[in-house]
C-alpha positions as semicolon CSV with decimal commas, in nm:
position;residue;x (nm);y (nm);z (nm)
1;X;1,639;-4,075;10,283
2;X;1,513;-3,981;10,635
3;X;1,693;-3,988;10,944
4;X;1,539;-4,325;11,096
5;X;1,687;-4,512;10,798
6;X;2,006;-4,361;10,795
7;X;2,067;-4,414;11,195
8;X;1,928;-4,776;11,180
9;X;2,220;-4,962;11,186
10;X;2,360;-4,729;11,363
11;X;2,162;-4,769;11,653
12;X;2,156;-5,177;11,629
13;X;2,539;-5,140;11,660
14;X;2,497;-4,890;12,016
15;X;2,238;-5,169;12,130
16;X;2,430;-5,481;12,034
17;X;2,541;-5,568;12,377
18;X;2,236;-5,498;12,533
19;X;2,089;-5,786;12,275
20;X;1,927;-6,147;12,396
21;X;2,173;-6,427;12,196
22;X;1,853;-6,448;11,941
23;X;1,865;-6,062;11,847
24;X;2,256;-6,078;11,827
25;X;2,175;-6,311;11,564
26;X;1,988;-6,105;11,403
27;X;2,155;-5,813;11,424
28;X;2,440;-5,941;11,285
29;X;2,225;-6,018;11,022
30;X;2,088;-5,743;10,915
31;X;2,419;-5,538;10,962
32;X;2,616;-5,757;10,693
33;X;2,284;-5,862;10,455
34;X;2,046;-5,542;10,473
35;X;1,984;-5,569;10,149
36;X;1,815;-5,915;10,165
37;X;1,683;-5,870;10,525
38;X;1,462;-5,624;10,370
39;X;1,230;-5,772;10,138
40;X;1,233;-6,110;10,400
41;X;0,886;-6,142;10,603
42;X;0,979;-6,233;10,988
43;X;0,926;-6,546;10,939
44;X;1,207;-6,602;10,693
45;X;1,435;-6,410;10,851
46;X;1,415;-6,566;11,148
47;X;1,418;-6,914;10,923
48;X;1,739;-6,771;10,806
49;X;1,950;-6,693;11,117
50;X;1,778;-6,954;11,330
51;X;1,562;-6,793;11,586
52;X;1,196;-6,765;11,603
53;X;0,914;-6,560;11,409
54;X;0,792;-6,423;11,767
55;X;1,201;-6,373;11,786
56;X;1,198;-6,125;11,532
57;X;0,900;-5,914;11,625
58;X;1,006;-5,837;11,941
59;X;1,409;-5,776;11,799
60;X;1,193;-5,483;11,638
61;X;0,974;-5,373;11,917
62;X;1,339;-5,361;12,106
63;X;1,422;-5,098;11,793
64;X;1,116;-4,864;11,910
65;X;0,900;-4,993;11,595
66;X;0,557;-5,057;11,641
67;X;0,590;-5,361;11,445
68;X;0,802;-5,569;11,201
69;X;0,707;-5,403;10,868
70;X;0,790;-5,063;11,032
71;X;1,120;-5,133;11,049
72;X;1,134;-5,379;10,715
73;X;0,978;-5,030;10,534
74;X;1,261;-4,854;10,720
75;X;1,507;-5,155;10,612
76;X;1,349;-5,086;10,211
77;X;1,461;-4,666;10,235
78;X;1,778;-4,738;10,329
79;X;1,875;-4,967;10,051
80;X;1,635;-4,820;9,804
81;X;1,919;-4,612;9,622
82;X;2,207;-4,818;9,743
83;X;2,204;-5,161;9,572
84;X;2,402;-5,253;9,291
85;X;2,248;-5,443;8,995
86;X;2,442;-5,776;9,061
87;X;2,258;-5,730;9,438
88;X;1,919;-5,655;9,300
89;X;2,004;-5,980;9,083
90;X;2,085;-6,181;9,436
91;X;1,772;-6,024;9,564
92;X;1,527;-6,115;9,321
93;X;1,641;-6,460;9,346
94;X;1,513;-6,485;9,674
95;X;1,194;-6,329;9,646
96;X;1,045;-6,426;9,305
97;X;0,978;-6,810;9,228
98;X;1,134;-6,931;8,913
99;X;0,848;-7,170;8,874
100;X;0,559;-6,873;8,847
101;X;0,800;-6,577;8,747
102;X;0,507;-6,406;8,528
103;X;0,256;-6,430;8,794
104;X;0,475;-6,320;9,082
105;X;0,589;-6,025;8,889
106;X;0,270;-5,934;8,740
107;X;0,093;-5,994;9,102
108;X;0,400;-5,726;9,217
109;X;0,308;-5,468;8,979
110;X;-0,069;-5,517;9,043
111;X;-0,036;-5,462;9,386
112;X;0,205;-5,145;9,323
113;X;-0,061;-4,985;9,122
114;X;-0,349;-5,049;9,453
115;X;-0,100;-4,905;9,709
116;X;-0,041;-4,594;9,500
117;X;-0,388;-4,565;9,409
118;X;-0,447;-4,541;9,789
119;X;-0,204;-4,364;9,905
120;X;-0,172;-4,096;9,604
121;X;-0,241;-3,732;9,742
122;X;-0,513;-3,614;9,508
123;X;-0,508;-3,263;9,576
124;X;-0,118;-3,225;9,487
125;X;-0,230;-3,383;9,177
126;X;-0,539;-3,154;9,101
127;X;-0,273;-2,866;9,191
128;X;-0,018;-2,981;8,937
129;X;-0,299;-2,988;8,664
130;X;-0,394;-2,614;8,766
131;X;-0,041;-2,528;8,726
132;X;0,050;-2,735;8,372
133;X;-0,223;-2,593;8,238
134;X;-0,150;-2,180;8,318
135;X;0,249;-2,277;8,283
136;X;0,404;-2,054;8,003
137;X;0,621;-2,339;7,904
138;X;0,681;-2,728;8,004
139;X;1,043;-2,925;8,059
140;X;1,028;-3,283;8,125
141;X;1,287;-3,448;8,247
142;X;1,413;-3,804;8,297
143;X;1,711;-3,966;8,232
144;X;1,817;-4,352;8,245
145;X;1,539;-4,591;8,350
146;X;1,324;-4,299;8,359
147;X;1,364;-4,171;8,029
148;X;1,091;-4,380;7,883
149;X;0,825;-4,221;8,138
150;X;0,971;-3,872;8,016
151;X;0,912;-4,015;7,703
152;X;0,573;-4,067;7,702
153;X;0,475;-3,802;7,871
154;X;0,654;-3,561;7,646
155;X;0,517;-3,708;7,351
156;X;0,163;-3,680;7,445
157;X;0,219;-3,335;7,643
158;X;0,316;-3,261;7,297
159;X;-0,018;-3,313;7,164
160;X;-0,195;-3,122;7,417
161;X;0,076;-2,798;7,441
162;X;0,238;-2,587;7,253
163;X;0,523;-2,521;7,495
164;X;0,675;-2,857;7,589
165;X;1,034;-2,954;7,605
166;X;1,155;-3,289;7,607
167;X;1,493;-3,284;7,765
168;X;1,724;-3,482;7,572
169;X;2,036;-3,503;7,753
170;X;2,362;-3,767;7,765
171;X;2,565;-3,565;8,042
172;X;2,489;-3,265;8,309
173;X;2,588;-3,027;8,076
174;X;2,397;-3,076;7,765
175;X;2,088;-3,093;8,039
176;X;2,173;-2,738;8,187
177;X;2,222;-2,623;7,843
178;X;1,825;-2,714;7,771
179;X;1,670;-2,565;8,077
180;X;1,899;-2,294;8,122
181;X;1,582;-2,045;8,081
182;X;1,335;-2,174;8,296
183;X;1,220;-1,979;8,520
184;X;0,928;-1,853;8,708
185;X;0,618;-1,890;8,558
186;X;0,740;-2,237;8,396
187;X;0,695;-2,601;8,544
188;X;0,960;-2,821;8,512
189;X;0,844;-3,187;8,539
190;X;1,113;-3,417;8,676
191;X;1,110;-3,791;8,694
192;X;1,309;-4,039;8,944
193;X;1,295;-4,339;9,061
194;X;1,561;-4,529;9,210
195;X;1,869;-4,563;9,167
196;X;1,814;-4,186;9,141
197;X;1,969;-4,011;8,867
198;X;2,236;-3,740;8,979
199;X;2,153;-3,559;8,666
200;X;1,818;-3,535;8,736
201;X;1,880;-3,427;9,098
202;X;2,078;-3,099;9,022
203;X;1,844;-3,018;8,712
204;X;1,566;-2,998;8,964
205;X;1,778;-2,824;9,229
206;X;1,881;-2,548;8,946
207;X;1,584;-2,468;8,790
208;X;1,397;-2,448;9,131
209;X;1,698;-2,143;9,232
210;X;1,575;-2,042;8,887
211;X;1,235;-1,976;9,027
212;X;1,057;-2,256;8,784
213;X;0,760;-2,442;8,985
214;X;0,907;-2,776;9,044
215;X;0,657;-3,138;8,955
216;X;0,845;-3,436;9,087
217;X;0,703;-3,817;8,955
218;X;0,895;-4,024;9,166
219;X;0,892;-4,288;9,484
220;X;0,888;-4,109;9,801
221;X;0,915;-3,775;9,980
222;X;1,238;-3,893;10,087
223;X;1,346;-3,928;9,746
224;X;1,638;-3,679;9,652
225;X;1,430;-3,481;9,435
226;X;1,170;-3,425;9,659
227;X;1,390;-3,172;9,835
228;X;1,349;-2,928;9,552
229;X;0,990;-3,012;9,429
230;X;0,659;-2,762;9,483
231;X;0,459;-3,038;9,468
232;X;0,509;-3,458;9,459
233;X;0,330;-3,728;9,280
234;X;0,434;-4,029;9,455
235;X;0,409;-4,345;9,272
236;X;0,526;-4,723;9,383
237;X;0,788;-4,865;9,285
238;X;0,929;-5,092;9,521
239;X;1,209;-5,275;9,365
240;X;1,115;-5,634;9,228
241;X;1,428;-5,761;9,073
242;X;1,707;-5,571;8,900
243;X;1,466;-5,442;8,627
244;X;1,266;-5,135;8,780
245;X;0,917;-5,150;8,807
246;X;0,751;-4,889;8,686
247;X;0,428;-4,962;8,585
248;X;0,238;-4,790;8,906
249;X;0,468;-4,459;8,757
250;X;0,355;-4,486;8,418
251;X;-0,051;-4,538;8,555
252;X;-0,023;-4,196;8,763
253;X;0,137;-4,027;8,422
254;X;-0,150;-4,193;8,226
255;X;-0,405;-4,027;8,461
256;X;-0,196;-3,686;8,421
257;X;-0,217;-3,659;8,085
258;X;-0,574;-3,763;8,085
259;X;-0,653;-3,500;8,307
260;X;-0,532;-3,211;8,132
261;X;-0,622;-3,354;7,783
262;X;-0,994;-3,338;7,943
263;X;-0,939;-2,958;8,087
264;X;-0,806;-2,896;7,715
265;X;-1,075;-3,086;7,501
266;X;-1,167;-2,868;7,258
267;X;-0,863;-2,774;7,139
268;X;-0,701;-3,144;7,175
269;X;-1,063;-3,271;6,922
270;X;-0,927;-2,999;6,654
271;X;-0,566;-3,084;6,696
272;X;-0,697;-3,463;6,663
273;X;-0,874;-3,395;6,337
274;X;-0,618;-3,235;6,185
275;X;-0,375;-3,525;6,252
276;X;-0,617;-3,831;6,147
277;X;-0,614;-3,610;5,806
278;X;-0,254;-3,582;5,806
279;X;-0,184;-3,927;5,884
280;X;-0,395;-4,076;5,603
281;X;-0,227;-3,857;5,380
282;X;0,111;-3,973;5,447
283;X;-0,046;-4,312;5,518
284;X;0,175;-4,293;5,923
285;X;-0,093;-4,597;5,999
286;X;-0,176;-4,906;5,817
287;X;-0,545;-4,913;5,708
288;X;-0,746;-5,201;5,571
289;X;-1,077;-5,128;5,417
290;X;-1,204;-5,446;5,416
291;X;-1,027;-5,806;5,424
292;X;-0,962;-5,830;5,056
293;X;-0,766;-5,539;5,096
294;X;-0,553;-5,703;5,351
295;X;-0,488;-6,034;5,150
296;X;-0,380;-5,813;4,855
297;X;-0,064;-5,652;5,073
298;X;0,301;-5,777;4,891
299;X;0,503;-5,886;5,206
């Protein structure tokens, strides 16, 4: 978390006397309900705490922010890691409509995927490709939420390499005890979104003292383990409701492993081969030759 979001209320606390009735309004607001204030537009928040829309625009000019969604983004960092899950519950029932709750959330994660897509720094990612691919072995790690984007990416990594580890871990220790070699010439790929996983956090910081190149997948370069990463794929995921979204996360993945599958073609056709062959021997897939087939099957 950077310093503007960590001195905010701070600072509307040392300018609260200085405030206009209106803006004592809302600061009082904002110091007691951050955590709604900021998903609100200005308009609702100044529906809320009775003031006008114009109100609240110049409350954050008074701030030094060049507008209100400066200081509503600055609002979003500070509670991005801090919210419990019965506040993310009290949250999402004032944001999302409980008349259209599949288009509002679907409309949330479509628009997550455009900002990322836009604001994604494409030569960090054509550097982390460059360094997956020379890397003498690959740890991926993510725990909680996260663990299914580890997941995925491990199993398909898997496919590609011969030197990936899936960390599998229920507690700090079992986690040091499977990276405990890395080291330089290795890339560890760590994955975090909020609320970030502690785990996860000093894994990165000890296997970047260790000397490993450090991938992060997570939210933000202020995320926590941003601090320890060589390079950052940054990825939306602006909280929705109390369920993380991470569909924008999983779409920059998606386009990782594509990318190195690609660089690694030839190799990934044979290892294909071989598996089709494998899997129709052990019959991993369900086949149907033709519908008569598929009317004879004994459910």
């Amino acid at each position: 978390m950077n310093n503007r979001s960590q001195d905010f209320i701070k600072q509307i606390r040392e300018k609260f006397p200085h405030f206009s009735k209106g803006q004592k309004l809302i600061a009082n607001y904002l110091i007691n309900h951050y955590d709604k204030a900021a998903f609100m537009t200005a308009a609702k928040l100044g529906e809320e705490v009775g003031v006008s829309e114009s109100t609240v625009v110049r409350f954050a000019a008074e701030l030094g922010f060049e507008g209100y969604p400066k200081m509503q983004k600055v609002l979003q960092e500070l509670i991005k890691s801090k919210l419990t899950s019965v506040q993310r519950i009290e949250v999402t029932s004032n944001r999302i409509s409980e008349d259209n709750i599949l288009k509002s959330v679907l409309q949330s994660d479509m628009n997550k995927i455009k900002m990322t897509m836009e604001e994604i720094d494409r030569e960090s990612f054509n550097c982390i490709v460059e360094k997956l691919l020379a890397a003498n072995k690959i740890y991926v790690i993510g725990v909680r939420s996260s663990a299914a984007l580890a997941s995925f990416l491990g199993f398909y990594f898997n496919l590609i390499f011969d030197n990936i580890r899936l960390v599998h871990t229920t507690s700090v220790s079992e986690m040091f005890e499977q990276i405990i070699n890395a080291k330089e010439g290795d890339v560890v790929v760590g994955i975090s979104f909020p609320r970030y996983s502690k785990r996860t956090i000093k894994a990165m910081q000890f296997v970047k003292s260790q000397g490993a190149t450090v991938v992060a997948i997570t939210d933000s370069m202020e995320s926590p383990i941003s601090t320890y990463a060589d390079y950052c794929l940054i990825a939306r995921s602006d909280m929705n409701s109390f369920v993380d979204s991470l569909v924008a996360p999983l779409s920059v993945i998606n386009a990782l492993i594509v990318a190195v599958g690609m660089r690694k073609k030839e190799s990934l056709f044979k290892t294909f081969d071989k598996l089709e062959k494998i899997w129709d021997e052990y019959q991993v897939y369900e086949k149907y030759d033709n519908v008569e087939n598929y009317r004879k099957i004994d459910y």
